[in-house]
N, C-alpha and C positions, 0 to 999 in steps of 0.2 A: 610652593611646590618643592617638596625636597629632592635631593639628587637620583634617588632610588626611584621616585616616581619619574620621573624626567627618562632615567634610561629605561624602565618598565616600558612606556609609551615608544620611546624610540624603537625599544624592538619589537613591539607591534607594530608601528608603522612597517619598519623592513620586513615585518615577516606578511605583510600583506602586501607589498611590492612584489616579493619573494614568490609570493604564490601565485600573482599575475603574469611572473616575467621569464619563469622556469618550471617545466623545462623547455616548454615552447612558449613564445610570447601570448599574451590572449588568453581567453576561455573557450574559445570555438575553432572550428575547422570544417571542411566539407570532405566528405565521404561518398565514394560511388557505391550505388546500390543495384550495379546489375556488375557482370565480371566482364574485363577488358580484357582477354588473355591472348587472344588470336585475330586472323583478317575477319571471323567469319562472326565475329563481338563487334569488332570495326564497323562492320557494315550493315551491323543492326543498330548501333548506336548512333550511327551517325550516315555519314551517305552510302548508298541509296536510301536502306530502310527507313530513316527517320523519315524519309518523307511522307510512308504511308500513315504516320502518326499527327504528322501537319496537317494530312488533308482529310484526317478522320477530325478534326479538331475543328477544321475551317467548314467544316461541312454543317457538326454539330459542336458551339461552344460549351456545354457542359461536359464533353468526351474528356476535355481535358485535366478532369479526376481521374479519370480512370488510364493518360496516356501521360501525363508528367507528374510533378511533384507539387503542382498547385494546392493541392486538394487538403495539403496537411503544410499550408507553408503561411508564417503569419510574419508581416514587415512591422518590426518593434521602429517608429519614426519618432524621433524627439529631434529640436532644433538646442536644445540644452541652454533655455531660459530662466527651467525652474527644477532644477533638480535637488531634490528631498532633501536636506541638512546643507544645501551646497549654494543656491540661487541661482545665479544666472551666469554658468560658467561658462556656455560657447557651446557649441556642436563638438566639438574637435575632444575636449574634457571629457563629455558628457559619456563619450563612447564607452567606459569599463562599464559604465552605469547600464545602459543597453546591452553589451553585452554579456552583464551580468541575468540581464530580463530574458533572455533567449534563453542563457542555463537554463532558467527554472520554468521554460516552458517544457523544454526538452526532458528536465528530470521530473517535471511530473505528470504531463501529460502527454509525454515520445510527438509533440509539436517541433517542426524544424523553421527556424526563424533565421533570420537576416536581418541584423541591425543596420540600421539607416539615418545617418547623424548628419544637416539639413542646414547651412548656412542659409538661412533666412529668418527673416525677423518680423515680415510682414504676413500678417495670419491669412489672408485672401491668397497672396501668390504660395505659402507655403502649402496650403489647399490643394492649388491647380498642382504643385508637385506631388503630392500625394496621390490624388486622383488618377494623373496619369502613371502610376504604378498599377494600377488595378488587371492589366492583366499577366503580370505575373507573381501575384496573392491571392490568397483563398479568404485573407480576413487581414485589417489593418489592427494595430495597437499603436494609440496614440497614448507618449508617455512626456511627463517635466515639461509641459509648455505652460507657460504664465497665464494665468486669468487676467483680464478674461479674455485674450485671445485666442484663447484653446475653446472655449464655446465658439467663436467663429469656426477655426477649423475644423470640429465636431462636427458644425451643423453643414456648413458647404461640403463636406467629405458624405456625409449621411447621406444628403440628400443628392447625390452626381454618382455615389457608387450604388452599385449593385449586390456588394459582402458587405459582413459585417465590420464596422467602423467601432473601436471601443475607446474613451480615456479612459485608462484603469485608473489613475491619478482621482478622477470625479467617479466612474460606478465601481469599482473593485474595494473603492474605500465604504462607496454604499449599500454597498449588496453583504459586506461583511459586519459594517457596522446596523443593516436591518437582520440578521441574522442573530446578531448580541444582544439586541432592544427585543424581538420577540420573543426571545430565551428569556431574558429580564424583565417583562412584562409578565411572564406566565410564573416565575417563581414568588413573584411581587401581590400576583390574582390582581394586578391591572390592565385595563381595556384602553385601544388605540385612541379611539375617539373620546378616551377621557382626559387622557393625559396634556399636562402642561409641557412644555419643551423649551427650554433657551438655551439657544445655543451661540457660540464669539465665535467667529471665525466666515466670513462673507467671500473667500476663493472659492477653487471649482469645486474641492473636494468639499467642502462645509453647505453650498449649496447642492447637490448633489444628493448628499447624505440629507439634506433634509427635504428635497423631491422625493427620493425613496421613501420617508418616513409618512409623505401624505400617498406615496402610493398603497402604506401596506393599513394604511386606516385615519391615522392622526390628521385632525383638524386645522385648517388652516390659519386661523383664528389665534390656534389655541399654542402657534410656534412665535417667539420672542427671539428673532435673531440682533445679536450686537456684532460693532465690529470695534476698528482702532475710536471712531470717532464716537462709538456709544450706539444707543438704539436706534435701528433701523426704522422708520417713519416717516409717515407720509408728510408729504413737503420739504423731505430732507435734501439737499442738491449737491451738500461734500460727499464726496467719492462715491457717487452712487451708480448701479449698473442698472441693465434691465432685470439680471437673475435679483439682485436685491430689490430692486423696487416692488415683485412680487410676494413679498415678503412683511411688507412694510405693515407697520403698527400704526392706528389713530392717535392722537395725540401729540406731545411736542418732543423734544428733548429730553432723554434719561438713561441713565448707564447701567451695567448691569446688576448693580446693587439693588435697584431702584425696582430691577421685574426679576427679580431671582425668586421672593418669595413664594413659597407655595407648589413651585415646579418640582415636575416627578422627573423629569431627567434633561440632567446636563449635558449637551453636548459640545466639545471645545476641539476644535481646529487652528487652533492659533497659538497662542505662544505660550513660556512657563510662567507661572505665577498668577495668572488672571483672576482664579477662581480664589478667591480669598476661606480662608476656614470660617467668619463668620457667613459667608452667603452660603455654604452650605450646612449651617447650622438653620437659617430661613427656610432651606428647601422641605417640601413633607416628608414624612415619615418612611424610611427604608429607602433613601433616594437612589438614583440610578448616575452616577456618575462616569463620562466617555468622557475620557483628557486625554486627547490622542496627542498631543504636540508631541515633537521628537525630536531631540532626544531628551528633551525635561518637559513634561507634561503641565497643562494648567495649571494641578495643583498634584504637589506629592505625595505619592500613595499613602505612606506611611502618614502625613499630616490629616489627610482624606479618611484613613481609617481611625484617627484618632476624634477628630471631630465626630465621625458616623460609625461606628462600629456597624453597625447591621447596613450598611450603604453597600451594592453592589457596583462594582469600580471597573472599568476596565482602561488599559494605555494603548500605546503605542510601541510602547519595550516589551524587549522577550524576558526580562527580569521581573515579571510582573504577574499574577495569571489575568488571563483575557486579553491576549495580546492581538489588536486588528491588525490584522496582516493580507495584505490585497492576495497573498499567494496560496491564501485558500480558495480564491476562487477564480482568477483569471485565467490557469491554465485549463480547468474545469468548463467553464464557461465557451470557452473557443474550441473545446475538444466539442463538444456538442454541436457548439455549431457547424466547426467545417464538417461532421458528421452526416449532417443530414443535409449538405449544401442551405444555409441558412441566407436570405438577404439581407440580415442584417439582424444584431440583435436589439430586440425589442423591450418592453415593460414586463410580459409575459413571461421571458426569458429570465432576467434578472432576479423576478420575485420567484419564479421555479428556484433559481439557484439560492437563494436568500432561504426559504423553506427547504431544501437539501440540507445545505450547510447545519440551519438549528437543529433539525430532527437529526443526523448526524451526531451532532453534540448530546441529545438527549438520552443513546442508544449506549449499549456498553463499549468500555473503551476497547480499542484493536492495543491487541498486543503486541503487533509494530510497533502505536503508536507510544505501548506505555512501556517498551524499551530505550524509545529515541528520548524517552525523557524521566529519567528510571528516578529521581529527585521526587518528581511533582503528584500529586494524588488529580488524576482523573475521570472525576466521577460527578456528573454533573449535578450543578447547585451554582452559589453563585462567585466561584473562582474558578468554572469552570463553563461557561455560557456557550465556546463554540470550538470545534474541535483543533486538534492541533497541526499542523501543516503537511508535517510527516503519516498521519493515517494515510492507511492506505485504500479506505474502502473511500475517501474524496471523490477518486475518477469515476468509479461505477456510479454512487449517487448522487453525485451532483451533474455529472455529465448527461447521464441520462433523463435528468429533470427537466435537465434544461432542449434536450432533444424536444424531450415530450412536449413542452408548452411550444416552440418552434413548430411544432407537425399541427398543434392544436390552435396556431395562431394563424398561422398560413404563408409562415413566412420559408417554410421549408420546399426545396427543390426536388430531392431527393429524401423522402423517408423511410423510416424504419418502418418494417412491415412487425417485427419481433421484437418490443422493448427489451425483454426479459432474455431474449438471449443476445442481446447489443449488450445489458449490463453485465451478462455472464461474458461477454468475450473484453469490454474493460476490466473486470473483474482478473480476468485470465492476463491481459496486458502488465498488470501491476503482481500478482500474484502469481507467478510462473510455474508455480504445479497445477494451478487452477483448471487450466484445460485438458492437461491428458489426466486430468483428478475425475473429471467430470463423470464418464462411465462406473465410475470407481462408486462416488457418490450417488448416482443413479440408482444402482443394482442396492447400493446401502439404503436407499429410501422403502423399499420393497418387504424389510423384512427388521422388526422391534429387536435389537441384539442388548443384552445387560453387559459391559464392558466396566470392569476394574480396575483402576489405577492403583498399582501398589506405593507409588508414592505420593498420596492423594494430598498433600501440605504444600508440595511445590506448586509455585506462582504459574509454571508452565502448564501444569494439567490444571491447573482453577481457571486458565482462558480457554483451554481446549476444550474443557469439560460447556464450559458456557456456551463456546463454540457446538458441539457437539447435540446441547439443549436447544439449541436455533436454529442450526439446520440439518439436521436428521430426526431418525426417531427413537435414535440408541436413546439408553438409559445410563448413565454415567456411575459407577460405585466407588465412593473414593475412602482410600483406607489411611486416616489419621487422626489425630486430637481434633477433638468438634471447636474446642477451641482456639486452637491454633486456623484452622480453616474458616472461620469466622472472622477472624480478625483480617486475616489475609482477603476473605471478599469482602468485607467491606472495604477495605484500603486502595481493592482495585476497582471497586465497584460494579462489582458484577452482582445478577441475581441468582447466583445458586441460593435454592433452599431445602435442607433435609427433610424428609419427607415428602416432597412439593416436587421437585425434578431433578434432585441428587437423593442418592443413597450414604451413609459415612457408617465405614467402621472401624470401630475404636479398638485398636488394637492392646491398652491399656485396662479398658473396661469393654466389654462385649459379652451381651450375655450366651453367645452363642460361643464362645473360647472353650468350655470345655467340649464342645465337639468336635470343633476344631482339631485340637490339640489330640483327642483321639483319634479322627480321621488321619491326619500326620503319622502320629504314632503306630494305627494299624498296617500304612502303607510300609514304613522304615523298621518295624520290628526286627525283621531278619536282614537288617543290612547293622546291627549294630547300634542301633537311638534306644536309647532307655527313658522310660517316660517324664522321667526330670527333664530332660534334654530335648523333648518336645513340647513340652509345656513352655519351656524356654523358648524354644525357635518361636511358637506362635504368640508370645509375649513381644518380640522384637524382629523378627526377620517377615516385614514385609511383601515380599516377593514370593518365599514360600506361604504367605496368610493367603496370596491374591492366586495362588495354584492350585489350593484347599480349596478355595471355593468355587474355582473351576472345575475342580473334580469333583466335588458335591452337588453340581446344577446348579448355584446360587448364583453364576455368573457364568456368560458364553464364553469370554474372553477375556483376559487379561496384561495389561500392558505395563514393562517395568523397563527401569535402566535409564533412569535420568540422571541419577547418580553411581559409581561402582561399574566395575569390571563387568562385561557381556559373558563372561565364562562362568564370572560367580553367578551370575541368574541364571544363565542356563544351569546350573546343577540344579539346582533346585527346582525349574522347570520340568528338568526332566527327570528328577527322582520322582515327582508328585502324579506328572501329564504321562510321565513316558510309557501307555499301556496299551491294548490294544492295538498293535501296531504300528502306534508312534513313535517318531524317533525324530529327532533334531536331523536333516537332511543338508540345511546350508543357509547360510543368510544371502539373501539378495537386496544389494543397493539399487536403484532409478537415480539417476546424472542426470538431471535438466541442463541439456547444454544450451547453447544461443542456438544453432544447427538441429535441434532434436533430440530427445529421450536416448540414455543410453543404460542398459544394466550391468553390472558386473556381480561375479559369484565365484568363489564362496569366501564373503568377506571375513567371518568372525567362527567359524563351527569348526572344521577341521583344519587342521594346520596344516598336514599334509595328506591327501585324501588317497584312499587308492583308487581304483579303477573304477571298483563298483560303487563306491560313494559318488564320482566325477557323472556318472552315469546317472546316477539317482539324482543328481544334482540339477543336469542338464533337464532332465524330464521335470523335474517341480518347477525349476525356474521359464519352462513352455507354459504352463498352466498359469503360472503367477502372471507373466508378460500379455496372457490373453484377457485378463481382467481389465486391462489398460485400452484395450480395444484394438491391440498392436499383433499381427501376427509377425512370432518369432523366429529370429536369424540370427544361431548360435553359432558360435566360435569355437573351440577346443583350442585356449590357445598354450603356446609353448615356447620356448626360445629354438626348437626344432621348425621349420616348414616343410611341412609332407617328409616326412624323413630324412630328410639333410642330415641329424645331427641324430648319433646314440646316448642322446641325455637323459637322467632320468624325468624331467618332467614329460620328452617326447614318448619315450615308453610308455608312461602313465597312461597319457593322453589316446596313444596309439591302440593300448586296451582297453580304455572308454570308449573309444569312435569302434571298437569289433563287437564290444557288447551293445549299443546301440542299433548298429549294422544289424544286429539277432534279435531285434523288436522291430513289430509294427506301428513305428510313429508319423504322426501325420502333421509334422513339422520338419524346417528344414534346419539342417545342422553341418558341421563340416569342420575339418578338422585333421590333424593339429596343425598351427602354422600360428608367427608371429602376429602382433595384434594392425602390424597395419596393413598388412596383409586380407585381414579382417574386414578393417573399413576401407580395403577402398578394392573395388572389385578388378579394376583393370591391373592393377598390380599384381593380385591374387591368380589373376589368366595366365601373367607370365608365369608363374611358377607351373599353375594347374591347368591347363586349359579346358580341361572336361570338371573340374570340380562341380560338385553339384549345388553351389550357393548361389541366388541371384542376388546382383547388389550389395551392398554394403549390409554387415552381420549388426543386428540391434542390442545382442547380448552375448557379453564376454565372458566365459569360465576359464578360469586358470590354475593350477598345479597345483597349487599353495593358497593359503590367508595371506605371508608376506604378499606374493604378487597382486592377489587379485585390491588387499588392502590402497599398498601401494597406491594402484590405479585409483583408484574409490579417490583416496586424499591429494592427489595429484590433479584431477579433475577438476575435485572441488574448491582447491585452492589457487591455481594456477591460472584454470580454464574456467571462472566464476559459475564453475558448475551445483546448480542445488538438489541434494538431496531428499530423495524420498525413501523411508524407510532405516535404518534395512530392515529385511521382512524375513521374519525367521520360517524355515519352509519345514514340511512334514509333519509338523505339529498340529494340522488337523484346524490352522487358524483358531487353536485355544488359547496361544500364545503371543504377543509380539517380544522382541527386546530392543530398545530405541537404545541409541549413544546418549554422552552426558552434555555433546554439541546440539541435539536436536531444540525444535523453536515449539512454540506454541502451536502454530500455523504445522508443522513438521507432525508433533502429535495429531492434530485433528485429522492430517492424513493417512497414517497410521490407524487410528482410532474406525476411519471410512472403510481400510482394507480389514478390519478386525471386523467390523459388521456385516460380511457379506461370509458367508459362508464356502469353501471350497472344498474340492473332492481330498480322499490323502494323496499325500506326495504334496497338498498345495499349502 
């Protein structure tokens, strides 16, 4: 090892010290979730009031979902005998390990755990510990205990509690690795019950993975397990368990040379190098290769694919594709169950989650998932068998699969009466515009809209647009090289197909260019465009093609500015759109805060507006905020409150709130004053006490673009606020103009407000 790698490794090591130990020690903390602020918090928290919450509990023990934190709280227990690359380091060691397992129940499926690290060594008494935890957890996670004592613990915990008991260690590595094997079966066109299987590896997780494997079809018969000592077999008495002795083969003594040939897939839990290049030269035709050891697999990829070219392979490394990783499904799996108060999870359960997980994989990729890993092509086949950890559509379906087979097995206490709106509110859990989207999407299902992306090449509108083919009933038109667009879905593996459920137009060749280019030209005549000069535009300016054809009917709507200045499209928006009444009015952003939806206006249209813009402004963005399902509570805001100050933004303000004052609107508005003034109403009293706002205002207009911008990116940077929109107003929704930050997921919402039609002014 040379000196450079030597210190390479050293400063990994420190910098994973580093990130354990600052700027607080640990990965976790507790957090209160009601407010401690006064006596009168006091005494609901704790004495008197708690007591009516004991004796709602003691009365009925199920209340206790609904009056503490049970209901979403899971005890990560390991005694740290057998932890992953590490063996038997002690409870005490084991703790980063645990509380590394809570992160990631916390970050993917908002699960709050308490790790619990367990000096004992005896699997019966460490049992009766566990069990008497039961009642303050909703569900146990049993992790790193040694086989086979963790089958004791399993089974004594299973059968003494009444939640669900899990070793993710044995089914999390199952339910992921049955997930891979029926991906791999179906790209193979082979059947459960036909396949051979041997598999090395005789611990919890290798027996486990091969119960699943007779769960989901395959032949008992037809499984060949080996361990250290060679083939498992009957009369055999070195190292033998009960899980192995069900396992066991006729015959005498023989290793895994000896039963490799002919097997369709390999399964390896045990250590590197086992699998030799010729034994899988023996195995049939297109074999199916699982060499999960970790962190060097049975046999090495690279060796694996030179032997097999056509062998579909999966490890244990994220350097690999097909990487089993328990953390596709264990926070999945428990989110379902404490969901529906589940007693435990079951077979039912498992293989729901096992069928989520594949189908999952099989579906186009999420464009979360294909940013968090912007390298890899995910498009299923066989480097790509099961999804990646980061999707995010995991919680909605795998959670709710596994609801469903719980309510359908009878193991559920409390069920869902609503599958479909359980996976819409996981859906909304992980996707954070997703809920106040929802009316948005609604009103868009109601009515066929043809919508245009003028930058139809980017990777951002080819998911949106896919997005937008699955769940709506827009019609997507996207303007750029058919061959560049091709390439690019294939790559991402989506199914757009021209003709079929996209439109493309070729802004290079289009036989429809020269009308185009007249339509252009008749509208800009008298501003100066000579017909060279349009012919030109519509040869190359995007934006003005996608405005042309909004103005000729070929398209409702059109959506531009993934790339370039929001001012350069609006020109050309509004040289093309701006007739009948139209006029560019104001952009309004949607802030998803932790707290609730916030809007602010006018981010990007006028820079400094006068009155009757401010006015016009306020009235588009009532209309736009009721599409949300939110009745509106405008702001005027200013660095004046109620005339304190002769500024001009107060001025401004003060002659938008007189013109307002001289319409009948039937929303409430208020105005001008600072913006916190705004949110928070009892501060606003002091100033006003008659003011006519109730509560805190949902939508801020301010003076300026600097200010109101400002705020927009202060939110969103600061206050992990996400953006929806901005939503260009006045333009009659023919138009949108998105920033060059917006997301896949950002379009498709955009895309939802462009489908639904609004009166002017919206």
């Amino acid at each position: 090892m040379t000196d450079r790698t030597e210190d390479h490794l050293a400063a990994l090591r420190q910098a994973a010290l580093d990130y354990h130990r600052y700027p607080k020690p640990g990965k976790l903390e507790i957090r209160a979730t009601k407010p401690l602020a006064n006596g009168r918090d006091l005494s609901r928290a704790y004495s008197p009031g708690v007591a009516e919450a004991s004796l709602a509990i003691r009365d009925d023990p199920d209340a206790a979902a609904d009056y503490t934190a049970r209901g979403n709280l899971v005890a990560v227990v390991s005694n740290g005998t057998a932890v992953l690359g590490l063996g038997n380091i002690g409870a005490l060691a084991s703790k980063p390990v645990m509380e590394g397992k809570a992160v990631l129940f916390k970050k993917f499926a908002n699960i709050d755990c308490f790790d619990i690290e367990v000096n004992e060594s005896d699997p019966e008494r460490l049992a009766d510990i566990v069990c008497a935890l039961e009642p303050t957890f909703g569900a146990i996670n049993l992790e790193d205990i040694k086989a086979p004592d963790c089958f004791v613990v399993e089974k004594l915990c299973r059968e003494r509690m009444n939640i669900p008991v899990f070793h993710d260690d044995q089914h999390g590595t199952a339910i992921v690795v049955g997930a891979a094997a029926l991906n791999a079966l179906r790209l193979t066109g082979r059947r459960w019950e036909e396949i051979k299987v041997v598999s090395t590896g005789g611990g919890a997780a290798g027996i486990a993975c091969l119960n699943m494997l007779l769960t989901l079809g395959v032949r008992r018969e037809n499984v060949w397990l080996c361990d250290l000592h060679g083939l498992v077999h009957e009369g055999r008495e070195v190292d033998m368990t009960p899980q192995k002795a069900a396992f066991a083969q006729p015959g005498g003594a023989r290793g895994l040379a000896d039963v490799i040939g002919g097997a369709d897939l390999f399964l390896g839990l045990s250590g590197p190098g086992v699998l030799k290049p010729g034994m899988v030269e023996a195995m049939a035709e297109r074999p199916i290769l699982f060499a999960l050891a970790n962190p060097n697999p049975e046999i090495a990829y690279a060796e694996a694919r030179r032997v097999a070219p056509e062998a579909i392979i999966a490890t244990g490394r994220s350097d690999h594709p097909n990487q089993v990783n328990n953390v596709l499904c264990f926070p999945f799996i428990f989110r379902g169950a404490l969901d529906v108060g589940a007693t435990e999870i079951n077979e039912e359960m498992k293989v729901g989650c096992v069928e989520g997980i594949a189908a999952l994989a099989r579906a186009t990729t999420s464009a979360e998932a294909a940013a968090a890993y912007k390298e890899e092509e995910l498009t299923f086949g066989p480097d790509y068998l099961i999804p990646k950890p980061f999707d995010p559509r995991l919680m909605g379906v795998v959670a709710s699969a596994v609801a469903k087979a719980a309510m359908e097995s009878g193991v559920a206490r409390r069920p869902i009466e609503d599958l479909a709106a359980y996976k819409a509110h996981l859906d909304a859990s992980v996707f954070r515009s997703a809920l106040i989207m929802r009316p948005v999407f609604a009103a868009a299902a109601q009515a066929e809209r043809r919508i245009v992306f003028a930058e139809g090449e980017d990777e951002r509108v080819l998911r949106a647009s896919q997005a937008i083919m699955e769940e709506t009933t827009d019609i997507p038109i996207l303007i750029g090289r058919p061959d560049v667009i091709a390439t690019r879905v294939a790559r991402a593996g989506l199914t757009l197909e021209p003709g079929r459920n996209v439109e493309i137009v070729n802004p290079e060749n289009d036989p429809r260019y020269r009308d185009y280019w007249g339509t252009y030209h008749q509208l800009m005549a008298r501003r100066g465009m000579a017909p060279d000069l349009a012919r030109a535009v519509m040869r190359t300016n995007t934006t003005a093609i996608a405005a042309v054809m909004v103005q000729r009917g070929e398209a409702d709507s059109m959506i531009c500015g993934t790339f370039g200045q929001f001012l350069w499209h609006l020109r050309y928006v509004s040289e093309v759109l701006g007739q009948d009444g139209l006029h560019p009015v104001g952009a309004l952003s949607l802030i998803i805060l932790e707290d609730g939806p916030l809007f602010i206006a006018d981010t990007h249209v006028h820079a400094q507006p006068t009155p009757e813009q401010i006015a016009e402004t306020v009235i588009a963005c009532a209309r736009h905020v009721r599409r949300f399902g939110i009745a509106p509570k405008i702001a005027l805001c200013s660095a004046s409150q109620f005339g304190n100050l002769d500024s001009a933004s107060g001025r401004t303000m003060r002659a938008a709130l007189a013109r307002l004052d001289g319409m009948a609107l039937d929303f409430e508005y208020e105005g001008e004053m600072n913006v916190d003034a705004a949110l928070d109403p009892e501060l606003r009293a002091r100033f006003l006490p008659e003011n006519r706002m109730e509560g805190a205002a949902n939508v801020l207009v301010f003076a300026s673009t600097d200010a109101a911008g400002a705020t927009r990116n202060i939110l969103k940077a600061r206050a992990g606020g996400l953006e929806v929109g901005p939503l260009l107003m006045g333009m009659g929704n023919k138009a949108q103009i998105v920033t060059p930050s917006i997301t896949a997921r950002g379009l498709l919402n955009v895309a939802a407000l462009a489908g639904t039609p609004v009166a002017h002014y919206g």
